[in-house]
DRENMARDO-687847 format. One line per 8 residues: number of its first residue (from 0); their letters; for each residue z negated, y negated, x negated of C-alpha. Coordinates in steps of 0.25 Angstrom, whole numbers, always signed. Each point is the difference from the previous one (the first is absolute). Layout:
# residues N
NUM	A	Z,Y,X  ...
//
This chain:
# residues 365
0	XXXXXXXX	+536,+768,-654  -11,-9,-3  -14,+0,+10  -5,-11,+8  -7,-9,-10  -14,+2,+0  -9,-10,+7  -14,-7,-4
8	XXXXXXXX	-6,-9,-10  +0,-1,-16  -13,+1,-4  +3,-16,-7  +3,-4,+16  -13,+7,+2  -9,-9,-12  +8,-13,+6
16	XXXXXXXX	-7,+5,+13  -12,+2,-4  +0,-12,-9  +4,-9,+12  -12,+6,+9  -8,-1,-12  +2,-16,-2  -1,-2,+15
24	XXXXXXXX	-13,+6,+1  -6,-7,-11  +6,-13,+5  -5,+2,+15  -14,+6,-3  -6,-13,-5  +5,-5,+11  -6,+9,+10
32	XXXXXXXX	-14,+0,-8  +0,-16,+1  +3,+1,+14  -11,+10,+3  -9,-9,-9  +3,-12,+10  -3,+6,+11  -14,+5,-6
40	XXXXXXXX	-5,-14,-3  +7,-5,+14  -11,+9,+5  -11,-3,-9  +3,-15,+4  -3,+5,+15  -11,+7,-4  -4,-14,-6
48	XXXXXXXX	+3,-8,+12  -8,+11,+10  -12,-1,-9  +1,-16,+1  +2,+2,+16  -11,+8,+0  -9,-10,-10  +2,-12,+10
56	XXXXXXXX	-3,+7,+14  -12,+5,-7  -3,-14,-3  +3,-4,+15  -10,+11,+4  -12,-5,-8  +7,-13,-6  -2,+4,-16
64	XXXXXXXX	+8,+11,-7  -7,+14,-1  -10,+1,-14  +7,+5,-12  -12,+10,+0  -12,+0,+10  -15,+4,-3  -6,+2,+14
72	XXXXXXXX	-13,+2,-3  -6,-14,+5  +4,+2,+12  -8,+12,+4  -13,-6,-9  -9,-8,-4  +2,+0,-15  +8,-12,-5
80	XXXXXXXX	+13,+1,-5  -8,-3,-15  -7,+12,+0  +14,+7,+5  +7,-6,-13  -9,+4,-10  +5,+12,-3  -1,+3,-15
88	XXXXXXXX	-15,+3,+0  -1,+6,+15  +13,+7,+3  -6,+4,+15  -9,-6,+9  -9,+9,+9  -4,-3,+14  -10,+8,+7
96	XXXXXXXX	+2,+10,-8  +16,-2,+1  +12,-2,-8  +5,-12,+6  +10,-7,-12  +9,+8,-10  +0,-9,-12  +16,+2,-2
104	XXXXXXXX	+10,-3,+11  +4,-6,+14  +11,-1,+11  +10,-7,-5  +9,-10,+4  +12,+10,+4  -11,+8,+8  -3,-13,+10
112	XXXXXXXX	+16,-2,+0  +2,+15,+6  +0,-5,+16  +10,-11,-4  +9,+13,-6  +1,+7,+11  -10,+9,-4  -13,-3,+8
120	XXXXXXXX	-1,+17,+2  -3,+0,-14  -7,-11,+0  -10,+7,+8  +1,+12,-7  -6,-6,-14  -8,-7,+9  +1,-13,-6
128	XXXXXXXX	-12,-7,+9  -10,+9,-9  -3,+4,-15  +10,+7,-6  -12,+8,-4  +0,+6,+13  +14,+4,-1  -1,+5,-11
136	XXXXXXXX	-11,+9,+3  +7,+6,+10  +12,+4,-7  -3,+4,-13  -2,+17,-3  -13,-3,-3  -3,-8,+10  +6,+3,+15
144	XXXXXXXX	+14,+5,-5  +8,-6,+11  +12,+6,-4  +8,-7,+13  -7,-13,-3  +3,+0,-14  +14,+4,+3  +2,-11,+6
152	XXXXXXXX	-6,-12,-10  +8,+6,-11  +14,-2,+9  +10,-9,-7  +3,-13,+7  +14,-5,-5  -4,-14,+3  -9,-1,-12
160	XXXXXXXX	+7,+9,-10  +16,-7,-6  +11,+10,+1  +3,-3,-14  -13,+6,-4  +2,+15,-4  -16,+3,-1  -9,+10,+8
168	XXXXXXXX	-3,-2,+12  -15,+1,-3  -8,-9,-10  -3,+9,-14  -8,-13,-6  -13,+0,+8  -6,+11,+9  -10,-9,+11
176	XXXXXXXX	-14,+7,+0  -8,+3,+11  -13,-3,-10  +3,-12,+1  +11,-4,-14  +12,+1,-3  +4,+10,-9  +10,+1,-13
184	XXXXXXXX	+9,+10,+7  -7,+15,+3  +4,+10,+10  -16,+5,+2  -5,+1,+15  -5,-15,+2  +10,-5,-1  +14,-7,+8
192	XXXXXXXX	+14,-3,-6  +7,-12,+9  +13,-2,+2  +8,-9,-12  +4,-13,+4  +9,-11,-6  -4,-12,+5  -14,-8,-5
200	XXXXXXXX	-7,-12,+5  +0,-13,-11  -15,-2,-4  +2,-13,-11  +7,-4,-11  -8,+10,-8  +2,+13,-4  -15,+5,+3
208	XXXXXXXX	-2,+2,+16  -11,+1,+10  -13,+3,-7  -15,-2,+4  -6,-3,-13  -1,-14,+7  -2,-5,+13  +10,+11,+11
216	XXXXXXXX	+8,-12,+1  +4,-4,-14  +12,+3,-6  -2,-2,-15  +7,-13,+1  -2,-13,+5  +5,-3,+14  +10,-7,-4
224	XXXXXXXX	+6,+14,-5  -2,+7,+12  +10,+7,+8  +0,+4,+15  -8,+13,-4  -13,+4,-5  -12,+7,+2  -5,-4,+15
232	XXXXXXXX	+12,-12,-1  +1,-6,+14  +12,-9,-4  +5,-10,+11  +16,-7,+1  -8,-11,-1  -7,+4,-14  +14,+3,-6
240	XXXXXXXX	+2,-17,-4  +12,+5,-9  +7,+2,+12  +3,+15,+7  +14,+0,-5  -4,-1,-15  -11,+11,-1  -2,+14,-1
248	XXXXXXXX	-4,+10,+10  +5,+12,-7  +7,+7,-9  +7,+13,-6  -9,+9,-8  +8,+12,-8  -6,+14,-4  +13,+2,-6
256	XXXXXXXX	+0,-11,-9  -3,+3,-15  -6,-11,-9  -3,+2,-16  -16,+1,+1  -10,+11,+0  -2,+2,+17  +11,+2,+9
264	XXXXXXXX	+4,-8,+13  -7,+5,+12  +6,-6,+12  -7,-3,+12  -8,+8,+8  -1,-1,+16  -13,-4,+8  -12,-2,-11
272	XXXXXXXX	-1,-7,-12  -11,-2,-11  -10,-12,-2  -9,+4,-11  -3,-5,-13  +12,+9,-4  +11,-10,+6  +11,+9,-7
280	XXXXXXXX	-2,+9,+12  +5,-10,+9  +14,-1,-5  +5,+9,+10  -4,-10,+11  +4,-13,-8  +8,-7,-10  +0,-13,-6
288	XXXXXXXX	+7,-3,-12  +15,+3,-5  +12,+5,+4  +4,+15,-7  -7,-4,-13  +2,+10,-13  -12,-2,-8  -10,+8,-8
296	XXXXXXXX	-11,-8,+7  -5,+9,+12  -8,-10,+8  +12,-11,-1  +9,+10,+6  -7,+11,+9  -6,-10,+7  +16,-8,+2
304	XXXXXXXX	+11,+0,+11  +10,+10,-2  +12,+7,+5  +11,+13,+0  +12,-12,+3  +6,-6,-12  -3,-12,-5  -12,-5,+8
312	XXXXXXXX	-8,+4,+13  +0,-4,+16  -12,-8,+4  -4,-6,+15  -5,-12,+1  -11,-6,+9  +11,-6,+10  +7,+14,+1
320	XXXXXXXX	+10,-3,-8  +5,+10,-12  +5,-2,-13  +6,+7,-12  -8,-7,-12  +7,+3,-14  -10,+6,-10  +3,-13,-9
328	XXXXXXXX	-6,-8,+8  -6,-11,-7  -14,+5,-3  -10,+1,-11  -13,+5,+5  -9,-8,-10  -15,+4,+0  +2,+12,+7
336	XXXXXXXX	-6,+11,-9  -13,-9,-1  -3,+4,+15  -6,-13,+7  +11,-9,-2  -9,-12,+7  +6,-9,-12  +14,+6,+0
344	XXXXXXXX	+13,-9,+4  +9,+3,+9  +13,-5,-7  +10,+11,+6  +8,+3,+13  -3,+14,+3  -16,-8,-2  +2,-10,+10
352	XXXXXXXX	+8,+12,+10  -13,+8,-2  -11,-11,+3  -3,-5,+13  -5,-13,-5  +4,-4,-14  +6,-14,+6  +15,+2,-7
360	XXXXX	+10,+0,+7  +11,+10,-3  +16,-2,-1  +10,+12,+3  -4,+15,-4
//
């Protein structure tokens, strides 16, 4: 008498089982991996579109948009704004007996933007109506070490960083001093790590950005390179004759993205920003230039646009509206490494989509 026949699977069945579940993972998980990707830059294209918002109720308020990086010290003196920019020979000006300017940084235009992101708490907390000096001061270990206060400036704010972004939350590129510089990034007791942020203002067609070793309101370039930002920049609709619709407000700025030079990309950085002699600091605060360039020039493409999406980056406009620009956008950049590019054309689209007053008119991008 023969015994039930046994039950269960050949180990061949088995392989074809595991093959099949095999090939249907590897045909779903680019799938899934594109759809998370959409939905990260379906949030960085809102993170775009709240930082527009927040740029034209800001210029509703006070009827320009906010600086790309303010020095406030004529406000509270009677020293021009001459004697402020000269910086190179006399990094720090005394006033009876007091520090009164740090020769390095200032609010930057994401600072004054704060109220308009729903974050007027911490708008107060960095205390934005006053020298960063004195924040600062206070929360620094060698200073005041506010621990609460500290806490709090180095929170993330997911409306300036892109989703598709894996860097830190904080900033390892510059540490802001409370001696008045910004730092090569150090860990000593005088010093402030701010959060990392994707997202910086356009200075000009040119790769070098606010720098005092002119007047506080030059550029580098002439002002028909300008864009809407810049040191003290107080830019009007009205001064945007190109049209709002076919100028930059701002764009994506990558820690993440690697280029073949020497320095790697920083990113942005939240709230201050350079504006010495030493314009490379300012990188984390502006952009001008290209779109993800691989180059072996640092200054062509640290100071460029840049992105974790493939193929391009998100940029808003000075209307609102935001846009996907591919990285082979017609440009060529020609008399960029020279510094002022006062003679320089402008012969390219992304050009004339940075420049406020170039007189071209642009066609679809």
């Amino acid at each position: 008498m023969f015994g039930s026949p046994r039950k269960g699977f050949t180990i061949v069945e088995l392989l074809v089982v595991i093959a099949v579940i095999s090939l249907l993972i590897a045909l779903l998980l680019p799938a899934v991996q594109q759809a998370r990707e959409a939905a990260r830059v379906s949030q960085c294209k809102n993170n775009l579109k709240q930082i527009g918002l927040a740029m034209h109720n800001y210029h509703d308020n006070f009827a320009t948009f906010p600086p790309g990086v303010c020095s406030k010290e004529t406000e509270t003196t009677s020293l021009s704004q001459n004697s402020f920019c000269d910086t190179d020979n006399s990094p720090h000006i005394t006033l009876d007996g007091k520090l009164i300017r740090a020769a390095a940084y200032g609010w930057s235009w994401n600072a004054f933007l704060l109220p308009y992101l729903d974050q007027a708490n911490l708008y107060q907390t960095l205390d934005v109506a006053n020298s960063p000096q004195l924040m600062l001061d206070d929360v620094v270990t060698s200073g005041g070490n506010n621990v609460a206060r500290k806490e709090e400036i180095q929170q993330p704010l997911s409306v300036l960083r892109c989703p598709t972004d894996p860097s830190p939350i904080l900033s390892t590129a510059y540490s802001y001093s409370n001696d008045g510089n910004v730092k090569s990034y150090r860990t000593d007791g005088t010093v402030i790590d701010l959060p990392l942020i994707n997202y910086v203002a356009c200075h000009s067609n040119n790769h070098f950005v606010p720098n005092v070793n002119y007047s506080c309101d030059d550029r580098w370039v002439s002002k028909s390179h300008y864009g809407v930002f810049g040191l003290n920049s107080k830019t009007r609709i009205r001064d945007i004759t190109d049209g709002t619709s076919s100028t930059i407000l701002v764009g994506e700025k990558s820690a993440n993205f690697s280029y073949n030079g020497t320095d790697a990309q920083v990113g942005g950085v939240a709230y201050l920003s350079a504006y010495t002699s030493n314009g490379y600091q300012s990188r984390t605060t502006f952009a001008s230039g290209g779109i993800n360039i691989f180059g072996d020039s640092g200054a062509s493409t640290l100071y460029s646009f840049n992105s974790s999406h493939v193929g391009g980056a998100q940029f808003v406009f000075a209307d609102g509206s935001v846009h996907f620009l591919n990285e082979n956008i017609e440009f060529d950049g020609v008399g960029a490494p020279s510094g002022n590019m006062g003679t320089a054309s402008i012969s390219t689209l992304l050009e004339y989509l940075q420049c406020i007053a170039d007189g071209e008119v642009t066609g679809t991008f």
